[in-house]
C-alpha positions as CSV (number, residue, x, y, z in Angstrom):
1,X,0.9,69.2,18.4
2,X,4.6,69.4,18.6
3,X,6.7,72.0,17.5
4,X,10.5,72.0,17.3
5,X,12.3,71.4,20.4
6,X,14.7,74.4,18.8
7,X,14.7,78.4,19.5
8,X,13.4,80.0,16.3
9,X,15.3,81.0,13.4
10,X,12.4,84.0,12.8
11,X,9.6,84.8,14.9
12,X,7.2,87.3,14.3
13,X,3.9,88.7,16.7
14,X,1.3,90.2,14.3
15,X,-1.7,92.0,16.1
16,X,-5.4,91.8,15.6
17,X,-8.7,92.3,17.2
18,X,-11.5,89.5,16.4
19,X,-14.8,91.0,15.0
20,X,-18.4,90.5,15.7
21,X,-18.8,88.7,12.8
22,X,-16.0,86.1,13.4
23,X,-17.5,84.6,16.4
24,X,-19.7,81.5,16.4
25,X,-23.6,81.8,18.6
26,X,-21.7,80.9,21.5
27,X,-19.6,83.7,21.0
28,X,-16.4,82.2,20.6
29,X,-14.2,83.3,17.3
30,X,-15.3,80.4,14.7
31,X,-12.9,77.7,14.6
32,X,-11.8,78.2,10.7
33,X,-11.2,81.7,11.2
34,X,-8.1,80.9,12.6
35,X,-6.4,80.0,9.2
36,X,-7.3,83.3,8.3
37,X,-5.7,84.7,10.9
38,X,-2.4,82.5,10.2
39,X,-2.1,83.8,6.4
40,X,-2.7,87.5,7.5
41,X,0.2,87.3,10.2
42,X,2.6,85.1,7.9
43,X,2.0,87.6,4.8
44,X,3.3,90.4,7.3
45,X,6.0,88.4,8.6
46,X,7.1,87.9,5.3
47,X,6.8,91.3,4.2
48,X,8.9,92.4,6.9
49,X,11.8,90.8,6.0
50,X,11.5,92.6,3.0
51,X,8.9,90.3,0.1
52,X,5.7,90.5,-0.5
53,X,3.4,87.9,-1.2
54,X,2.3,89.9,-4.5
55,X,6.0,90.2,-5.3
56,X,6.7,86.5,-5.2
57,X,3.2,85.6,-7.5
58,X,4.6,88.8,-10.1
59,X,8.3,86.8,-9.9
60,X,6.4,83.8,-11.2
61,X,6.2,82.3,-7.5
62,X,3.2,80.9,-6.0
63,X,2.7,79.6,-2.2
64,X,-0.2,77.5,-2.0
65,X,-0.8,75.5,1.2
66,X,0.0,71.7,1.4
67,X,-0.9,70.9,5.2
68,X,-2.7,72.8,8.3
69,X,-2.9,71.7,11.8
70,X,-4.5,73.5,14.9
71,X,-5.1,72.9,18.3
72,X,-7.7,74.4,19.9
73,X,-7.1,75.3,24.2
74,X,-9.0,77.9,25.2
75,X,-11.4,80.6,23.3
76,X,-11.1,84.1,21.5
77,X,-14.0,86.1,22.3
78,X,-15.5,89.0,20.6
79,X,-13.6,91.9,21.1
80,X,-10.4,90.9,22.2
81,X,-7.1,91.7,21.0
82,X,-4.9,88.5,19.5
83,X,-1.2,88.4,19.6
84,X,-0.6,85.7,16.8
85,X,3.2,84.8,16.5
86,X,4.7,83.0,13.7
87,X,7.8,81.2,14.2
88,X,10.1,79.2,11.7
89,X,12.5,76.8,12.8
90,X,14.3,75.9,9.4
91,X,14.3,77.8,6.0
92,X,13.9,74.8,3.5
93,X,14.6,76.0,-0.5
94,X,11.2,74.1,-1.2
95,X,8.7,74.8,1.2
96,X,8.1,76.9,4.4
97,X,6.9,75.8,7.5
98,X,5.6,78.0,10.0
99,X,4.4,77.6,13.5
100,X,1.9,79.9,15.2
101,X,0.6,80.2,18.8
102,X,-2.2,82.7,19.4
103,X,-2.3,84.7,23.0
104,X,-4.3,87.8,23.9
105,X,-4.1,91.0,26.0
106,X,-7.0,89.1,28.5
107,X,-4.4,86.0,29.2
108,X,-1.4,84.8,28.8
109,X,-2.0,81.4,28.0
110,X,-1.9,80.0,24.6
111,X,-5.5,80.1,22.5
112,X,-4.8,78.4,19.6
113,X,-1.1,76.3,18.7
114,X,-0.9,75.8,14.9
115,X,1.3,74.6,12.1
116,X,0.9,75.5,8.0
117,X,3.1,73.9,5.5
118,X,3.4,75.8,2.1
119,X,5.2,74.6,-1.0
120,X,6.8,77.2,-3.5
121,X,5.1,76.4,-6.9
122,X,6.1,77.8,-10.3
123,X,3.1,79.8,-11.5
124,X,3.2,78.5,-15.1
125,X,3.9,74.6,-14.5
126,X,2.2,74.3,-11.1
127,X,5.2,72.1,-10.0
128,X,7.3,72.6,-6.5
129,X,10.6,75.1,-7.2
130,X,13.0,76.2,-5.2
131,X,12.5,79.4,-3.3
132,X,13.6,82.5,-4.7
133,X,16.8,83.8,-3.8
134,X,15.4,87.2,-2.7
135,X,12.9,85.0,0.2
136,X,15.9,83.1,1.5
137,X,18.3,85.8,1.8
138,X,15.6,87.7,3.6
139,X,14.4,85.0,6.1
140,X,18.1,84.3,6.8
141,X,18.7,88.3,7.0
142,X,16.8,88.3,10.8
143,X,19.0,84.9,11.7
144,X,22.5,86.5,11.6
């Protein structure tokens, strides 16, 4: 997996401990959970540059996923406490593409590099839009 050979325009580290009942019999945290993990850091990143995801949806917006890529280096365990950082590289007006790599406390070395691709989507017609004005002025807000 490559990711831009560019410093980020935002980049955001959201914190989180995996749970007992995230882990596989091996006891390694499932492989699909990490998507999960991905939306719950990128729906904070966004809300800290000022939007929420429930904001965009009432506004008429939707963000539905059109592509998701992960590579898998070395494993989460039970217990331990996940530094997931989300990085974007470009604000398109159509879509936003984020970039994630997945540390924790126990080692510095990345666990988990990923990349989602989301498309904005008018509610009503289910058809790519351009981004809200308030989500672009935001995401640009932490750029300046």
């Amino acid at each position: 997996m490559e990711f831009p050979d560019k410093t980020p325009i935002v980049e955001y580290t959201h914190t989180l401990r995996s749970r007992y009942g995230e882990t596989d019999r091996m006891g390694y945290v499932y492989y699909g959970r990490y998507l999960e993990y991905f939306e719950v850091a990128r729906t904070e990143m966004i809300r800290s540059h000022g939007l929420s995801y429930r904001e965009l949806e009432e506004s008429g917006v939707m963000l539905p996923v059109v592509h998701s890529e992960l590579e898998y280096k070395k494993p989460i365990l039970y217990d331990e406490e996940m530094f997931i950082k989300v990085m974007v590289f470009e604000i398109h007006r159509v879509k936003l593409q984020t970039f994630y790599e997945v540390r924790t406390a126990a080692s510095d070395q990345v666990h988990v590099f990923g990349e989602v691709s989301l498309c904005f989507v008018d509610a009503e017609t289910r058809k790519p839009c351009r981004a809200p004005a308030s989500f672009i002025e935001g995401m640009q807000s932490s750029h300046k």
